[in-house]
C-alpha positions as CSV (number, residue, x, y, z in Angstrom):
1,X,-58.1,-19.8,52.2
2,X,-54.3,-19.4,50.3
3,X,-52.6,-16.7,51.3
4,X,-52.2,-14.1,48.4
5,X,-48.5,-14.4,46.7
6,X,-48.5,-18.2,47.8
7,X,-48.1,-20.9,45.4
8,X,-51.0,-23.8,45.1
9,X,-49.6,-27.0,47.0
10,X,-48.0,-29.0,44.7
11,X,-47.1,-26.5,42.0
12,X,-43.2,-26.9,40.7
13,X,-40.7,-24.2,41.6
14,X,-40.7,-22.3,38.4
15,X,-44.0,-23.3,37.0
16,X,-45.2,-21.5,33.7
17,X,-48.6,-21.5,34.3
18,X,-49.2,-19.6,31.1
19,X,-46.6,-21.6,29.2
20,X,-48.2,-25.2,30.3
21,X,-52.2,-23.8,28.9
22,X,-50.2,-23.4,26.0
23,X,-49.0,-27.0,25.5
24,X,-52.0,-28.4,26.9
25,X,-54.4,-26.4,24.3
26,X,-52.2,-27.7,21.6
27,X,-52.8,-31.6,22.8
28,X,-56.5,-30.9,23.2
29,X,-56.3,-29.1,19.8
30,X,-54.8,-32.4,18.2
31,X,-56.6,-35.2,19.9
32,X,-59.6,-33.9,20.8
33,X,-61.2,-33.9,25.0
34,X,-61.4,-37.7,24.7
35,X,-58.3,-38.4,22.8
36,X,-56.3,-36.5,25.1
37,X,-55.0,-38.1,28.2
38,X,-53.6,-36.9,31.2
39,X,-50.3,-38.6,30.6
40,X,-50.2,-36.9,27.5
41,X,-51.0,-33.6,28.9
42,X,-49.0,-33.5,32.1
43,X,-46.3,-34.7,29.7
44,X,-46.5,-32.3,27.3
45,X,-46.6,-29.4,30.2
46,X,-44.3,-31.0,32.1
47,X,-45.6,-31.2,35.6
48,X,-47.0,-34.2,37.5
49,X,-50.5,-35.1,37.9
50,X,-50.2,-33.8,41.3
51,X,-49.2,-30.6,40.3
52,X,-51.7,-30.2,37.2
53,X,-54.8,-30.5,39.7
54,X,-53.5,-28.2,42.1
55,X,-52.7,-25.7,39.3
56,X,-55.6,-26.5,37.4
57,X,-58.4,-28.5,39.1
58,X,-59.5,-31.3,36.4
59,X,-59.4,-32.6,32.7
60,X,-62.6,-30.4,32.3
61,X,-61.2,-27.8,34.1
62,X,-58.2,-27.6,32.3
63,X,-59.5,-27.9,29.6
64,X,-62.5,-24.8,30.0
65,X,-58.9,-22.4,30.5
66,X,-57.6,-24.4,27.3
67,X,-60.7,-22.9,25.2
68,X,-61.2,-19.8,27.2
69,X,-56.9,-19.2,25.8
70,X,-58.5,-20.3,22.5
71,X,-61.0,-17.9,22.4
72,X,-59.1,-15.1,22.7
73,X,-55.5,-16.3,21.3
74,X,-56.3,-18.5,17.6
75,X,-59.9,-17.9,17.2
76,X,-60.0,-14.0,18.6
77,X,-60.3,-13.1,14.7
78,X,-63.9,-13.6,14.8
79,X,-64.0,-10.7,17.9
80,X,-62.1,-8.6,15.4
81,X,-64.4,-9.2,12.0
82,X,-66.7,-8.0,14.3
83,X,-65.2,-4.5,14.5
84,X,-65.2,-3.9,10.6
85,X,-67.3,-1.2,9.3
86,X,-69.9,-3.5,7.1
87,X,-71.9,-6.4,7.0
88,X,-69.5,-7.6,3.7
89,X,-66.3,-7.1,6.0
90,X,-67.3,-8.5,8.7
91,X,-68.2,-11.8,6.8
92,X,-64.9,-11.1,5.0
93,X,-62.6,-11.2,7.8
94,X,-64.8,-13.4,9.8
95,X,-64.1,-16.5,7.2
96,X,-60.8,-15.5,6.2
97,X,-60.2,-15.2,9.4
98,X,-61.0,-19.0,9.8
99,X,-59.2,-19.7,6.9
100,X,-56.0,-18.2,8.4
101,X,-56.3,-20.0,12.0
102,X,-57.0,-22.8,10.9
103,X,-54.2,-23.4,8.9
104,X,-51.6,-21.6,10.9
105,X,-47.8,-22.5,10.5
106,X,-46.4,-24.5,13.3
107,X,-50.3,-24.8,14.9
108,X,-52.2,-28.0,14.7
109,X,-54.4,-28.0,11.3
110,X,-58.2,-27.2,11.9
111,X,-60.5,-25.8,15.0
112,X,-59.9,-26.5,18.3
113,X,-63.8,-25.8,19.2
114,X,-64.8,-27.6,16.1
115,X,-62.6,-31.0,16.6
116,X,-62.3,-31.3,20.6
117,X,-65.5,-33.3,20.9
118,X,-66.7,-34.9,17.5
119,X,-65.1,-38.5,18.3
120,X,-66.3,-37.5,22.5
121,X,-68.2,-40.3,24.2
122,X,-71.4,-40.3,26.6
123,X,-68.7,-39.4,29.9
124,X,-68.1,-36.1,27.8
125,X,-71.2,-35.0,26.9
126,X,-70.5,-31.8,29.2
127,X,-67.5,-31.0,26.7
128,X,-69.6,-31.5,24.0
129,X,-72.5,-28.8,25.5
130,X,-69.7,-27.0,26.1
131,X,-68.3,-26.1,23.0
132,X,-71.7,-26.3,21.4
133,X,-72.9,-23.6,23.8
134,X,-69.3,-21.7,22.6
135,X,-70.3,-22.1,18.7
136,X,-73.4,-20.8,19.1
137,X,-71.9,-17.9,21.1
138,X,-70.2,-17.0,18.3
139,X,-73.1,-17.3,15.8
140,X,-74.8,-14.6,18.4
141,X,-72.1,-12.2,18.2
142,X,-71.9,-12.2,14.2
143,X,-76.2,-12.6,14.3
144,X,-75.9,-9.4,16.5
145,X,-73.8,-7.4,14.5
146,X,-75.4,-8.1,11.3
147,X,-78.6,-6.9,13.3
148,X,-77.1,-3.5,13.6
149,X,-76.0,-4.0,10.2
150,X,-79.7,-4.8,8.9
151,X,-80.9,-1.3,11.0
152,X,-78.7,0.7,9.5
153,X,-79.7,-0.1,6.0
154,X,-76.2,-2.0,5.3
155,X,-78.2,-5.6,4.9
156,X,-81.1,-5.3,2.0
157,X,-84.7,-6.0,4.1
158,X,-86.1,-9.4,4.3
159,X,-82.8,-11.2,5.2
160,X,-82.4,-12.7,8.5
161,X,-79.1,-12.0,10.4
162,X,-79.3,-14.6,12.6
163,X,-79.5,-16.7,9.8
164,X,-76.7,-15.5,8.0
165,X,-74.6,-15.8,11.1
166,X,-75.8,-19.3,11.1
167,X,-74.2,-19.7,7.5
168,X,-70.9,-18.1,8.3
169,X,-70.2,-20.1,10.7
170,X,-71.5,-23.5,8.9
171,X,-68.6,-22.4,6.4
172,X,-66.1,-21.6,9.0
173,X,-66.7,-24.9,10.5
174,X,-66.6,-26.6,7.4
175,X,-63.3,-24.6,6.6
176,X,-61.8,-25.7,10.2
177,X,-62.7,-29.3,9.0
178,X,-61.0,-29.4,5.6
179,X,-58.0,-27.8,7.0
180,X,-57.6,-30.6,9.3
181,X,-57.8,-32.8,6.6
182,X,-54.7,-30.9,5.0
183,X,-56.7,-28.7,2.5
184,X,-53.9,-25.7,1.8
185,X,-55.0,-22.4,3.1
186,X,-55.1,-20.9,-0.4
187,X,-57.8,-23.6,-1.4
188,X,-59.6,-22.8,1.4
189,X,-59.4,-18.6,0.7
190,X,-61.2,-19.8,-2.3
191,X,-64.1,-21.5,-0.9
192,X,-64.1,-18.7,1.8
193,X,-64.4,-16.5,-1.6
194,X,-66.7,-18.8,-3.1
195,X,-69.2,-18.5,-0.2
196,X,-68.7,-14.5,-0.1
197,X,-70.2,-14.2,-3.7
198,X,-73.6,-15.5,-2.3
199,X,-73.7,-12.9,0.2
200,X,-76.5,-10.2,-0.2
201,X,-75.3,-6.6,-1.1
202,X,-77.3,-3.5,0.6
């Protein structure tokens, strides 16, 4: 067992651990899992092989930190929508929320848990679960606010919240994927708009 304080064997003196997650979710975020190798990643975080296992175990390894970062760094707007104090606002913010990450200044374009496994091969299908398991966590926690949103009276009866969680995040993917085509964010405010006027008012 390490000793607490100690540094894993074969981690650099003056290692950014926190920094390095940082360049390697922004390969994974532009390549994709398969797209991304590990000369490209130990490049961009500037340690060796050596030290990138010792730090961070393997590609898939690394890469479940990369998206757990994610979650709560580029894509922790759909934890806030959430918070907001109707069904309308939450939807609101959830997909302008989308519309803004996806399209941030000096990020790569689009959705890091939408694009890292479309082009992934059989070898990856454990990516692919992956991130399908972590869409589908986040249809759950919009599906389970709009639940309380429903008892409450703020959802008119007969409209399913899991199903509309289902839709909101059909549009935020589709957002994530036209902004990685190069779709300005304005445009894509628009279609976020566009999608808000079929929502159902209380």
């Amino acid at each position: 067992m390490q000793s607490q304080g100690k540094a894993p064997v074969g981690r650099p003196r003056g290692f950014d651990a926190e920094k390095a997650l940082d360049q390697a979710m922004r390969v994974f975020w532009e390549q994709g899992y398969d797209g991304a190798s590990l000369t490209d990643l130990t490049k961009a975080m500037g340690i060796s092989r050596t030290s990138m296992y010792a730090a961070f175990g393997s590609k898939e390894d690394l890469f479940n930190l990369v998206l757990r970062r994610y979650t709560d760094g580029p894509a922790s707007y759909a934890r806030r929508a959430v918070q907001e104090p109707t069904a309308r606002a939450v939807a609101t913010a959830f997909l302008h929320g989308a519309a803004l990450a996806t399209t941030t200044p000096g990020a790569p374009a689009g959705c890091l848990g939408v694009q890292g496994s479309l082009a992934a091969g059989e070898p990856s299908r454990g990516i692919r679960d992956t991130l399908t398991a972590w869409r589908d966590d986040g249809v759950a926690l919009l599906a389970e606010r709009l639940q309380r949103a429903a008892d409450e009276g703020d959802l008119p009866a007969g409209h399913d919240p899991g199903l509309l969680a289902r839709y909101l995040m059909a549009v935020a993917n589709g957002i994530a994927v036209q902004a990685a085509g190069g779709t300005p964010r304005d445009e894509l405010r628009r279609v976020a708009d566009l999608a808000l006027l079929q929502w159902p008012s209380p």
